[in-house]
Every structure is written in structure tokens, then in C-alpha cells.
C-alpha positions, 0 to 999 in steps of 0.5 A, a space after each residue: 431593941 435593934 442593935 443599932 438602937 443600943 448603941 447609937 448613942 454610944 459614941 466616943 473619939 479616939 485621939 492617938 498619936 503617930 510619927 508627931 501627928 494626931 490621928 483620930 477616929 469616932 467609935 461606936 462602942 459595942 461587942 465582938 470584933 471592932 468594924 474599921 470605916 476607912 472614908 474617902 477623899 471629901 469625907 470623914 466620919 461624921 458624914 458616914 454617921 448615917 452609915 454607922 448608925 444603920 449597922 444592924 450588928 452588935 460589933 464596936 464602929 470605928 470610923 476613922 478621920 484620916 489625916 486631913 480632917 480634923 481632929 487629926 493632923 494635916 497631911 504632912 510634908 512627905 504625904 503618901 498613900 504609904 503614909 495612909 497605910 501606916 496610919 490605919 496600921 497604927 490605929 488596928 494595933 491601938 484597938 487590938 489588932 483584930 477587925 473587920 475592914 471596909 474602905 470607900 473609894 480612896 479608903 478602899 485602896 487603903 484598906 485593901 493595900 492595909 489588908 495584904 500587908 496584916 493577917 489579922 484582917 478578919 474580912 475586907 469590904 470594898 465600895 468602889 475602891 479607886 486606883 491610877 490612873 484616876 483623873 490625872 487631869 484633874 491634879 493641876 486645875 485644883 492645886 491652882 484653885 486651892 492656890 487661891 484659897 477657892 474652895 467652892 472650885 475645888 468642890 465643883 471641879 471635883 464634881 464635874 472634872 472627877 466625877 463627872 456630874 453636869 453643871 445643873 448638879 453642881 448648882 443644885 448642891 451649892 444651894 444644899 446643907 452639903 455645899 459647906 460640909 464640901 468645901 470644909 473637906 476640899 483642902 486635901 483633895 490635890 495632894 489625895 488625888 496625886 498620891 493615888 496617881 503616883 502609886 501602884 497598887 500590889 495588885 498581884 498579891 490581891 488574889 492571894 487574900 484569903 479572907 471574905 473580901 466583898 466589892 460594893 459597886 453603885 449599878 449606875 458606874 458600871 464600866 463608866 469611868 472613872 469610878 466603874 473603870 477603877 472597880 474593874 480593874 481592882 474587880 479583876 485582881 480580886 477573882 475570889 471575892 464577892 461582887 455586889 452591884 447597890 441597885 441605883 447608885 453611883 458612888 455616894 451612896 453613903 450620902 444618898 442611900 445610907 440605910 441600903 448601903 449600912 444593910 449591905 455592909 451588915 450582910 457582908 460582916 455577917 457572913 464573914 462571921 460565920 463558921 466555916 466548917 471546910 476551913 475555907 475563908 476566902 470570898 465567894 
């Protein structure tokens, strides 16, 4: 039996508490050192499932629901990416500190800010982390659609303004299970996408990680922006780390190519685990 047959199953949610707001993650229970899923905008830990269920390793999988998705609390008032820092902070300290990192998108820039700021990150894997300027254009039309309470707006502006995918695409997804799951998820996306825009990333201190860091680019964003131009200038602060292209895909391969995405995830931790006899544990 697979690592992964063992223990898919093995699900339970963890429910903690920071600063009078629920945080909450899904963990898969398993050995070693805890695997730490941080999602991005439009996401949570159950449409990373698929993901989660295809890592080969025996490590406990903890994905987590950032603030926003429920069962955790809402955003709050004074809502940051500082705030999003303390929360990972705050959910690493409840299950021992120690752990392996992996962010995609808006949770890349949170995991890699996290990482420079805690020694006791073990590796850090990054799938098209993002930072400013990222779509700036795109924070007004969808506070105003969320003014209005559409939703389906907000998915389809994120798609087309943000993403940039063509109106056919978007008419295709409203007809797909994925549409609902979208528009559940879409509340936050104004205040997530201003956040990044209003903060700057310590990008000079990126080069002094000393861990394995592995950066996941989909092939098909390479240059392109918003997501190929952000991963190139996170790429460029990070010269020791690993730089894998997921032939293609863009940036939903946890949606569209979950296994393949699971498999590059579990390569990347594997390698990280192995003894390094020169003491040298930065990324190759």
C-alpha cells in the first residue's frame, strides 16, 4: 500500500484561535516533519484535496483555510499580508514549529515572507508566488461588484482582468461544478489583491535563505504577465533556489494537473530530506 493509500483517509481539522479570530486548517495525519499547504486567492483546502491526496510521502499534510474561508474567521478590519504572516506564524507554533512550506500564488508570497522571518522552516516550495504590482487595475471594478453582492462578476473579472483568460473560457467555466465553488470563494478577492499591491516584499533578504527553496512555474506563464512577470521578479531574488517549469500549465495546475503538481511537490520534499553531508542546505 502507497503512502498516500494509507493515509487519505486520515483526515481531521484543526480549529485554533488568534487575536479573537478562528484560524482552521485540514490535516492529513501521517510521520515525520508536517507539510504546511498555504492556498491562494480563490482557494482553500478542500479544492487542494486532490493535491493533498496524490503526496507520495508519509509526512502529516496541513493545508491550511486562510482567514476568509470557512471555518476560519473573516478578514477583519485591519487586513494585511502582515496579518496573514502571523496567522501562518500562529498555526507552525500549534503544530511544533518545525515543517516544510509550500505557498501557491498569494500563498507563495506568504509562505516565503513566513520563511525569512522563522529558522525553523525546514524547506520552502513556491508555485507562481505573486507580489506588486499585481493587476492594481483589477481592485476597483471588483470592490464594486462585490458592493453589489455579484459574485459571478467577481469570478469572471478575476478571470478575464487578473488572469487573463478569453470570454469563451469564462462561459465554459460558468457551466462547470467549479463555477459555485468560484463564487463561494470570491468575497475576499478585493481586499486579498489590495494587500498584495500595498506590500512590499523583503526581497533582499530572500537570497540569505539557507534552506532548499524550489520555485514551480506553469510553462505556459513564462514571461507572460501577471503571474510569469511576478515569478520572475521573486525568481531573480532567490538565485539559490531550484527553478522547475510544470510542462503544460499555467497557474491552476493544482486544478487541472493535480497528480503532476503532487509529484513535483513530493520530489521537491524528498530532496530536501536528504542528508547533506557538506552541511550545505540551500537550494540547488
Amino acid at each position: 500500500m502507497s503512502d498516500r493509500a494509507s493515509t487519505q483517509s486520515q483526515q481531521r481539522v484543526l480549529r485554533i484561535e488568534r487575536a479573537g479570530t478562528t484560524l482552521s486548517a485540514r490535516i492529513r495525519d501521517g510521520e515525520g516533519l508536517p507539510v504546511v499547504l498555504v492556498p491562494g486567492v480563490m482557494a482553500d483546502a478542500a479544492t487542494w484535496q486532490d493535491v493533498v491526496d496524490h503526496i507520495e510521502l508519509p509526512n502529516p499534510v496541513v493545508t491550511v483555510n486562510r482567514r476568509g474561508r470557512l471555518p476560519s474567521g473573516p478578514l477583519g478590519d485591519d487586513y494585511s499580508v502582515r496579518v496573514e504572516i502571523d496567522d501562518l506564524h500562529r498555526i507552525l507554533d500549534e503544530i511544533g514549529g518545525e515543517a516544510h512550506l509550500f505557498g501557491w500564488s498569494y500563498g507563495g508570497l506568504i509562505a516565503l515572507e513566513t520563511a525569512v522571518e522563522r529558522p525553523t522552516i525546514r524547506s520552502l516550495t513556491a508555485y507562481e508566488p505573486v507580489t506588486r504590482p499585481f493587476a492594481p487595475s483589477a481592485i476597483e471594478p471588483l470592490r464594486n461588484a462585490l458592493a453589489h453582492n455579484d459574485f459571478d462578476r467577481v469570478v469572471e473579472l478575476v478571470n478575464t482582468e487578473i488572469s487573463g483568460f478569453s470570454s469563451d473560457y469564462v462561459s465554459d467555466l460558468r457551466r462547470s461544478p467549479a463555477w459555485p465553488v468560484l463564487r463561494s470563494l470570491s468575497a475576499p478577492v478585493a481586499a486579498e489583491l489590495a494587500a498584495i499591491n500595498d506590500y512590499p516584499p523583503h526581497l533582499e533578504s530572500y537570497r540569505d535563505l539557507t534552506i532548499p527553496v524550489t520555485l514551480l512555474l506553469g510553462e505556459l506563464n513564462e514571461n507572460l504577465p501577471p503571474y510569469g512577470t511576478a515569478f520572475a521578479t521573486i525568481a531573480a531574488a532567490l538565485p539559490q533556489a531550484s527553478v522547475i517549469r510544470i510542462p503544460e500549465q499555467g497557474h491552476l495546475a493544482h486544478a487541472s494537473a493535480p497528480q503532476l503538481l503532487a509529484q513535483h511537490l513530493t520530489a521537491a520534499i524528498t530532496a530536501a530530506s536528504q542528508p547533506d553531508p557538506l552541511g550545505l542546505s540551500c537550494g540547488r
